[in-house]
N, C-alpha and C positions, 0 to 999 in steps of 0.2 A: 504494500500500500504506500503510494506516494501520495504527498501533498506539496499547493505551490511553496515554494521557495521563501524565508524569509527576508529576502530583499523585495519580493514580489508583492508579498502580506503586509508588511511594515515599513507607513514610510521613512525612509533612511535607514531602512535595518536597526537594531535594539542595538543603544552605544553599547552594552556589555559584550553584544556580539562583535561588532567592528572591532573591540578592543582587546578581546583574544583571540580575534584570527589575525591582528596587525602581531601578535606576540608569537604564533603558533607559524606564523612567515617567516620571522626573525630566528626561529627556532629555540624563542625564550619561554616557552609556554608549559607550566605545571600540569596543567589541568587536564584531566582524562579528556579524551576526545569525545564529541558529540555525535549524534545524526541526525544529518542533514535533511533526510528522508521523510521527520516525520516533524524537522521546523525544531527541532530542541536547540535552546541556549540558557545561558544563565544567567540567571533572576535574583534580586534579594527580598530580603521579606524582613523587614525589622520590627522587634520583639523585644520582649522581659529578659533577662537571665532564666526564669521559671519558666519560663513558657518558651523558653529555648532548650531547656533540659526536656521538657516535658514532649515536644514535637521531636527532638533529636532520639527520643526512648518510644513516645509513641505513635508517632507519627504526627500529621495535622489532622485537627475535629473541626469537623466541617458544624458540627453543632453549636461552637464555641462562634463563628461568625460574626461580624459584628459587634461584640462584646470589645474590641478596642477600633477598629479602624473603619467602622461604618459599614453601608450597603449597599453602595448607590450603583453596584452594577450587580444586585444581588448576594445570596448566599453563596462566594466562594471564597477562594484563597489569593489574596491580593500577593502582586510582587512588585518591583520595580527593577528600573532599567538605572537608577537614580541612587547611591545611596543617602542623595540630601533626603529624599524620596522615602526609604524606608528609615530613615533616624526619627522622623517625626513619629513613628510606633513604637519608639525604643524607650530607655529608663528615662522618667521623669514626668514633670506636669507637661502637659498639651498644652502650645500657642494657638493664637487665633489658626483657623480654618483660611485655605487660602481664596474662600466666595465671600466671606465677612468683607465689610466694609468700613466706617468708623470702629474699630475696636479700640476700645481701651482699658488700660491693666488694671485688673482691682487692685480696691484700698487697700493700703497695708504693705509691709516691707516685700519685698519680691520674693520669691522661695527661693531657696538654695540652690545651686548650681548643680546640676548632676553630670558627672565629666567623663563617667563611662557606661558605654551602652553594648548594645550585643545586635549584629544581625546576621541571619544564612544566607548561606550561597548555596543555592538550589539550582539544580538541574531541571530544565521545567520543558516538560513536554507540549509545543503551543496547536500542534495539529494545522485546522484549518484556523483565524483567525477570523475573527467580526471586527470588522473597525468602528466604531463609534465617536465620533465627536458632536452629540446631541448634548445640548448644557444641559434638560433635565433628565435622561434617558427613564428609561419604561423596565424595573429590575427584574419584572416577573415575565417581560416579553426577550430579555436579554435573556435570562437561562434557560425559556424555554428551547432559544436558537442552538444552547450547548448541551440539553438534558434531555429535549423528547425523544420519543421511538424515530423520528425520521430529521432528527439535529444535522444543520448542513456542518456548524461550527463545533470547534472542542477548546476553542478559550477566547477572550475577549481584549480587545486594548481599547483601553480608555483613553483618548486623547485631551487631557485635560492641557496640554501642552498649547496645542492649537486655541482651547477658548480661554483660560486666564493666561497662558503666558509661564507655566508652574513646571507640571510633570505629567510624562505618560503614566498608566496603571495597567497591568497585565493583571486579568482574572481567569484562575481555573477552576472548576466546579467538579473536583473528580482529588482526591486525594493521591492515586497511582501515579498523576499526571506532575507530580511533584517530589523532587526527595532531595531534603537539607543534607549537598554534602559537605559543607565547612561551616563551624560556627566562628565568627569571627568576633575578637572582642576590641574596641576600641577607644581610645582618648578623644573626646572633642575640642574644638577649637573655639572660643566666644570670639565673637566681633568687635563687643567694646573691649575686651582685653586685650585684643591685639589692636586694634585701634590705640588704647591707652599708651599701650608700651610704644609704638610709633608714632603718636603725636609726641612722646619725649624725645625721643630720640632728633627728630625735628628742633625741636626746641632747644635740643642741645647743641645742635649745628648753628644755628639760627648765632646761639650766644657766643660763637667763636668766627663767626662773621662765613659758616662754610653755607648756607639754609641757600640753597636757589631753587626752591621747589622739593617735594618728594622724588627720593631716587627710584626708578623704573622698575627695584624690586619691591620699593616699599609700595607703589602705586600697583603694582601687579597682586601683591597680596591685597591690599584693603579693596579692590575692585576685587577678586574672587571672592571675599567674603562680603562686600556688599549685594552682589548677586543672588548670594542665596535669601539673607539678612534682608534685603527689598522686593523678595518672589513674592508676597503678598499682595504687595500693587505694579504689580511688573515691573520692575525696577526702579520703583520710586519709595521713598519713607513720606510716613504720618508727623504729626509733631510729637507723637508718643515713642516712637522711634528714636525722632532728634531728641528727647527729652534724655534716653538712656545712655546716648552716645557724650551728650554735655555732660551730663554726669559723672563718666565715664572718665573724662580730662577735668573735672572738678572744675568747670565754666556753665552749671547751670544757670536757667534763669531766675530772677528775684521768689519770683509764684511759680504753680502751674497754669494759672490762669489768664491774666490778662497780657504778662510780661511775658508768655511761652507763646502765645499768639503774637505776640508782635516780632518776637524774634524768629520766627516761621515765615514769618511773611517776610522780613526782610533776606531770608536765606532765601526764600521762592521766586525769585527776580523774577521768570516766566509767570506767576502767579497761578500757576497752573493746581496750586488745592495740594499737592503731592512736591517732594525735594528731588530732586533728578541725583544725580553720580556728580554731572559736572558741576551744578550747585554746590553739591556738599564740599568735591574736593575745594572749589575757589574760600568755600569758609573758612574753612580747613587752613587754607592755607593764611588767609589770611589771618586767625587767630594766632596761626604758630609765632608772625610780625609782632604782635603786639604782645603774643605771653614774655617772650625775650627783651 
C-alpha cells in the first residue's frame, strides 16, 4: 500500500522532515530510518514528566484527550512539526492561547519560572493526510474523515500557520499510528532574561564609548527569541508584553496605567495598536544612550 508522498500532502514538507533528510545527506543522521511509503516522519508531542513516563510505559490514551491541549480537530493525539509548538504542553502554567486577543496577566506576583520541561520524539505514521486551514473546523466531521468504515484520510494537519501566523498541528486518531521513540528533557531559554543580560552588556559598551548599535549576534538572538515571544500577535507585543520586558532592565513605567499607555504609544511610532521588532529594537537602543 502506497500513499502520496509527503512533499505532495504537506505544504513544504514537515520542517522535522526537511531536517533529517538534510542530516541523513550529510551522513550525520542518528535516527532509524523511516518509510516513505506510508508518509512517516517525526513528530513531537510535549508533555509532563508523568505523562511522559506514563505514555513511554503505556502507550498514548486516547481517553485522556483533551485533558491538557484541547480538541479542536477532535479526539486525537496532537504532534508538532515545532518544538516552540509542543513546549506550550510541557511543565508549567499555560500563557495566553494564540486566538486571544487583549490578554492580560492576573493580579498578583507572576509564578515561578519552570526551566525544564520534557517532550517525544515520535515516529508518526501520517498515511493519507487532510489539510485543513478552516479557522473554526467541524471536530466530529474531521475524525469522521480518519475513523469511518470508508475514511479516505488517516491523520490530519492543522494549518494554524496559515490563519494566525503560529504553528502547524498534526492529528492522529489511532494510537498504533504513533510510538514515542526518545524522550527528550530540556533547559528553556526566557526572553527577558536574555534580553536583560544583553541590554547590559550594551550598556557596558555604550560606557567605554564601544555601543554603535547591537552586535549581529546579539541582534540574531533577541530576534529569535522575539519571534516566538510575539507568535501571539504575529510578530508584534501588547503593552503587557512591553511591560515584562521594562521590567526586565528595571526601566518600568511610573503605573500600569496611564504612564504604560503613554509609553506604548510613544514606542508604537506606526501607531498600529501592537510594537513591531523594528520598534522595539530602535527603543532598545535608544534606552541603552541614555542608561550610560
Amino acid at each position: 500500500w502506497n500513499c502520496p508522498s509527503l512533499a505532495e500532502q504537506v505544504p513544504d514538507g514537515p520542517a522535522t522532515h526537511a531536517f533529517c533528510e538534510s542530516l541523513r545527506r550529510m551522513g550525520r543522521s542518528q535516527l532509524p530510518q523511516l518509510d516513505a511509503q506510508v508518509a512517516e516522519c517525526w513528530l513531537f508531542h510535549g508533555t509532563s514528566f508523568d505523562a511522559a513516563a506514563g505514555i513511554a510505559e503505556n502507550d498514548f490514551r486516547l481517553d485522556l484527550t483533551g485533558s491538557n491541549a484541547g480538541t479542536l480537530y477532535g479526539k486525537g493525539i496532537y504532534l508538532a512539526e515545532n518544538v516552540s509548538k509542543s513546549d506550550e504542553y510541557g511543565e508549567g502554567p499555560r500563557g495566553p492561547k494564540e486566538e486571544q486577543g487583549n490578554w492580560r496577566p492576573p493580579p498578583g506576583p507572576p509564578p515561578a519560572l519552570v526551566r525544564h520541561s520534557v517532550l517525544l520524539v515520535c515516529r508518526s505514521l501520517l498515511g493519507k493526510v487532510l489539510y485543513c486551514d478552516a479557522e473554526t473546523p467541524s471536530p466530529d466531521a474531521i475524525q469522521r474523515s480518519c475513523l469511518a468504515k470508508d475514511a479516505a484520510y488517516d491523520s490530519v494537519l492543522g494549518d494554524r500557520r496559515k490563519i494566525h501566523g503560529t504553528f502547524r498541528e498534526f492529528v492522529l486518531y489511532h494510537d498504533d499510528q504513533v510510538y514515542p521513540e526518545f524522550i527528550v528533557v530540556y533547559e528553556r531559554i526566557f526572553f527577558h532574561e536574555r534580553f536583560q543580560e544583553i541590554f547590559g552588556q550594551m550598556v557596558q559598551r555604550c560606557r567605554q564609548r564601544l555601543f554603535h548599535g547591537p552586535t549581529m549576534d546579539e541582534e540574531k538572538v533577541l530576534k529569535s527569541l522575539w519571534d516566538r515571544y510575539a507568535m501571539p500577535h504575529q510578530g508584534r507585543i501588547d503593552k503587557w508584553q512591553l511591560l515584562d520586558l521594562l521590567k526586565a532592565i528595571n526601566q518600568p513605567p511610573e503605573d500600569e496605567e496611564g504612564d504604560l499607555d503613554e509609553t506604548f504609544r510613544e514606542i508604537n511610532t506606526s501607531g498600529s495598536g501592537r510594537i513591531t521588532w523594528e520598534e522595539f529594537l530602535a527603543e532598545m537602543t535608544d534606552r541603552v544612550h541614555n542608561t550610560c
